[in-house]
C-alpha positions in Angstrom: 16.8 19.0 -15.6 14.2 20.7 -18.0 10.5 21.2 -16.7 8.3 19.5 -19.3 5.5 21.8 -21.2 3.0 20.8 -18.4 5.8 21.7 -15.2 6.1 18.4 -14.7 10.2 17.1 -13.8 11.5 14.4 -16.0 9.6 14.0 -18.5 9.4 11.2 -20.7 10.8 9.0 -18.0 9.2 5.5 -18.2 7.8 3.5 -15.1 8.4 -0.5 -15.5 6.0 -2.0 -13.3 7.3 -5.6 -12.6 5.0 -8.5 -12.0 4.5 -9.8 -8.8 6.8 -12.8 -8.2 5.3 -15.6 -6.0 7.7 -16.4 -2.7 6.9 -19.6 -1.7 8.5 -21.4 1.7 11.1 -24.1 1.3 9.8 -27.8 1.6 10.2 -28.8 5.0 11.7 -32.1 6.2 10.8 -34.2 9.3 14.0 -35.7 10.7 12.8 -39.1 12.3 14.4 -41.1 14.9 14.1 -45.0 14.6 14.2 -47.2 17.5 17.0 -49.9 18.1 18.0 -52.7 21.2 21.4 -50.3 21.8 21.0 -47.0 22.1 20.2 -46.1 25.8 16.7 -43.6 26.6 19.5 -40.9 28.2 21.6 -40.8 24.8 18.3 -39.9 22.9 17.0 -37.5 25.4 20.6 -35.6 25.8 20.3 -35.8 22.4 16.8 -34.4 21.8 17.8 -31.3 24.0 21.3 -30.4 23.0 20.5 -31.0 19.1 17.2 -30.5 18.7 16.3 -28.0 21.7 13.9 -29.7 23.3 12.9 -29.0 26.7 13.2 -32.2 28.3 9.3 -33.3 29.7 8.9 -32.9 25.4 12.5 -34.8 25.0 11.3 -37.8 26.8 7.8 -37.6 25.4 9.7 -38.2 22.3 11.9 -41.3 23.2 9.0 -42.9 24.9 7.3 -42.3 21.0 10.7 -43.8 19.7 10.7 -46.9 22.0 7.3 -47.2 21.8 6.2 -47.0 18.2 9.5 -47.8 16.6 10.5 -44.3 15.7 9.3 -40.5 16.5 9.9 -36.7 14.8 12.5 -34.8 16.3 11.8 -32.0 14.4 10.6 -30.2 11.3 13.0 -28.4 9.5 14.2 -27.1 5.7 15.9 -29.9 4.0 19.2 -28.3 4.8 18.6 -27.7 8.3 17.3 -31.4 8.9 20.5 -32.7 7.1 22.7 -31.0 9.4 20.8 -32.2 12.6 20.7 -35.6 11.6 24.3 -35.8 10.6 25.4 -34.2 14.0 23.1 -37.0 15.9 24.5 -39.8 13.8 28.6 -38.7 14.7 27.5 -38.3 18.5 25.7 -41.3 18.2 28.7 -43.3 16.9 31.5 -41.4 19.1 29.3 -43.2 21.6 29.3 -46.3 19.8 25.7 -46.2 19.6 23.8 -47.6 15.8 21.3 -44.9 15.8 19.4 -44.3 12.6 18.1 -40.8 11.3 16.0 -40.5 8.4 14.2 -37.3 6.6 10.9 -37.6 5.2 9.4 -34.7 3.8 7.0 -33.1 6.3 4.4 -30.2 7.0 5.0 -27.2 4.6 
């Protein structure tokens, strides 16, 4: 490679500066459980810890929401991650011929 008049290597090489691009988090989706007269408080807090990994004083803090209030956040999750948790809830649930419902909401960013 030639020096350029000034000693400088490669000269006439251009620099592109790019513009900054924004990265912004996904949306984030809460995946709420809604109460009902069948499913039994041991399903949903099995449930709570082997799906959503809750430690289970917070797993039964959350069913007593459910029963309570009519329904309760088991989590907060990207859209994708929410739809695979509540789908995998809903086929236990019905494998144990329980009707439990699962809905996402969008949630906290």
């Amino acid at each position: 490679m030639a020096d350029s008049p000034n000693g400088a290597k490669n000269a006439g090489v251009k620099t592109l500066i790019r513009p900054k691009t924004e990265v912004r988090k996904p949306p984030m989706y809460r995946v709420v459980l809604h109460n009902d007269d069948y499913t039994t408080r041991d399903f949903v807090v099995d449930m709570l810890q082997a799906v959503f990994g809750h430690p289970e004083p917070t797993a039964v803090r959350i069913m007593l929401e459910v029963h309570n209030t009519g329904s309760g956040t088991a989590g907060v999750y990207t859209f994708e991650i929410a739809e695979m948790k509540a789908h995998t809830v809903e086929v236990m649930a019905r494998e144990h011929e329980f009707p439990l419902r699962l809905s996402l909401e969008p949630g906290d960013s």
